[in-house]
N, C-alpha and C positions, 0 to 999 in steps of 0.2 A: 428646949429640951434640957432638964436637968442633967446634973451626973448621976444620978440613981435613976434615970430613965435610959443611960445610953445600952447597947447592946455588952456584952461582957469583951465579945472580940474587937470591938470598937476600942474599949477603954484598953486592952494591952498593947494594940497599937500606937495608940496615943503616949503611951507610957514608956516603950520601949524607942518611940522617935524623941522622946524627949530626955533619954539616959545618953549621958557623954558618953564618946565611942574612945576608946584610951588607945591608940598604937603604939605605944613604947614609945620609948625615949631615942630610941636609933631609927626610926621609921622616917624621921627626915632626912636623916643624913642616908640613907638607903637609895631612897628616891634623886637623890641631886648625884648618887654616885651612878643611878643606874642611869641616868641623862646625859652626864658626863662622858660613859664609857658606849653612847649611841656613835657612829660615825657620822660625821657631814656628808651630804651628800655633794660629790667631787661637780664643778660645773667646770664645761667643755672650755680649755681658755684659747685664745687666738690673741698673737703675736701683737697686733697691735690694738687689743680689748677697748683700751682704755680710752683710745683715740675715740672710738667708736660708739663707748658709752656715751646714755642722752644726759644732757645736762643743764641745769634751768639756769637761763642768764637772765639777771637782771638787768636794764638801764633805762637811762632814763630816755624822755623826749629827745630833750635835746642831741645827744649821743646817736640817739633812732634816724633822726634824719641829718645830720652830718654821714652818718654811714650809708644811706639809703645817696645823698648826694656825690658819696667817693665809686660807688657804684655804678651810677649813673654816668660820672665821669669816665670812667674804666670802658665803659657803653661806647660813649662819643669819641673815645681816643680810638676802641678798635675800629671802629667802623671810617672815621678819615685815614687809620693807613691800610683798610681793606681798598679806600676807592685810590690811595694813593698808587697801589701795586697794580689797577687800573689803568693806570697811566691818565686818570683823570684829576682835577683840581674838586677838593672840597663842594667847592660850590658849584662845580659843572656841571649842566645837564644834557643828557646824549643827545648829540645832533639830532635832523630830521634824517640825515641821512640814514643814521641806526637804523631810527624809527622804519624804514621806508624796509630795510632790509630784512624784517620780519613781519611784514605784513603777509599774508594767510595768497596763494597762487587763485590767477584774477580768477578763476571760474567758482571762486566760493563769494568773491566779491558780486555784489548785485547795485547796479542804476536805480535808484527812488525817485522818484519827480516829485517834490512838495510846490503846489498850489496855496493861493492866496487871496482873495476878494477883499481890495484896499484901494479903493476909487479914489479919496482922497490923498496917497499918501504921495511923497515926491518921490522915497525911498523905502524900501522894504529889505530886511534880509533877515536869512533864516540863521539861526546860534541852536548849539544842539552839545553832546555831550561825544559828538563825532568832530566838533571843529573846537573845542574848550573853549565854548560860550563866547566866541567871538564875535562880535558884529561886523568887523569889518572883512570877515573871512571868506564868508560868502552870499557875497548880495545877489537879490531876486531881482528878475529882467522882467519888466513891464511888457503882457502881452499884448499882440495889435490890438486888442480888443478894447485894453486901456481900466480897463476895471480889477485887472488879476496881476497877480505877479505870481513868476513862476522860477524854478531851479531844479535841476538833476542833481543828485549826489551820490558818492560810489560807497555804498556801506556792506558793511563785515555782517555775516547774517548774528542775529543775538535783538536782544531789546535795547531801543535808542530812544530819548528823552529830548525833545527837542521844542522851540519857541520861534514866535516871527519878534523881529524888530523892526516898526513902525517911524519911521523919519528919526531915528537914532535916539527915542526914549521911552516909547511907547511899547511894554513886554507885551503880545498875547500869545496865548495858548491858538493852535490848530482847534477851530469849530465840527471840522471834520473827522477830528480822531480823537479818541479815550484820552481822558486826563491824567497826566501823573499821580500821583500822589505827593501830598505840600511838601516842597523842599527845605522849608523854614524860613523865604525870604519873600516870602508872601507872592511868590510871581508864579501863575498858573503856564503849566507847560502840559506838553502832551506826549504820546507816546508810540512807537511805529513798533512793529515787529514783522524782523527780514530774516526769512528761513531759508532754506536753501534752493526755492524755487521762484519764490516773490518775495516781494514789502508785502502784508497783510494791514 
């Protein structure tokens, strides 16, 4: 489209957006006074703002974990004179006795009998997450029959994870009960569940 082709209203447009627009010579100083003379708007302040305000820290690695180890320290000092005011030592662990004084009143306690078929072994005993994987905590008594070994145990009703041990190195899992799930030391163990009526 030529210029002798455009519309007439087209070309005055065009013409009048392209004529400099003159505001005076005070039209800027007008503007920066009328900006000037706007108020701030007041923000709320609080006595100690500035504590409070966020503020970006830099540092480096090294710095990050020196701090993260005086921390850590600050951790281990409360917690030895938490157990010190215990009247315990650092490294002490609560008797059996403790232990024994909050066990749950026997009628929630229930008897389990764990079976075993190990004809050949000389020893058997059962390790469980009820005696902390002991072997020698509680051995199984060879039935008359001579083929089984057998043991009662007094457990707290809830889910118990337990294993035979075969002449003191041989781990098996219970053939007669559900498998755990891999504990990560490759040794298959099984699993009871004592409710408040039975072992299931």
């Amino acid at each position: 489209m030529t210029d002798s082709e455009r519309d007439p209203y087209v070309e005055w447009i065009a013409q009048e957006a392209r004529r400099p627009v003159d505001l005076g010579g005070d039209a800027r100083a007008r503007l920066l006074a009328a900006i000037r003379r706007t108020p701030v708007p007041a923000r709320p302040r609080h006595p100690f703002g500035w504590l409070l305000a966020p503020r970006p820290v830099a540092m480096s690695p090294l710095v990050g974990a020196a701090l993260a180890a005086g921390l850590v320290g600050i951790g281990v000092l409360f917690g030895v004179s938490t157990n010190r005011r215990d009247g315990r030592a650092p490294t002490e662990q609560p008797t059996a006795v403790a232990a024994k004084a909050q066990l749950p009143v026997h009628d929630t306690i229930h008897e389990v009998k764990f079976v075993v078929v190990a004809p050949q072994a000389s020893h058997v005993a059962l390790v469980g997450d009820f005696n902390n994987w002991n072997p020698s905590a509680t051995p199984m008594t060879r039935t008359p029959t001579g083929g089984t070994w057998s043991v009662s145990v007094h457990l707290d009703p809830g889910r118990h994870v337990y294993a035979y041990v075969v002449d003191g190195k041989q781990w098996m899992a219970d053939p007669s009960a559900p498998l755990a799930p891999e504990d990560g030391f490759g040794v298959p163990n099984s699993v009871v569940l004592v409710n408040r009526g039975a072992a299931l």
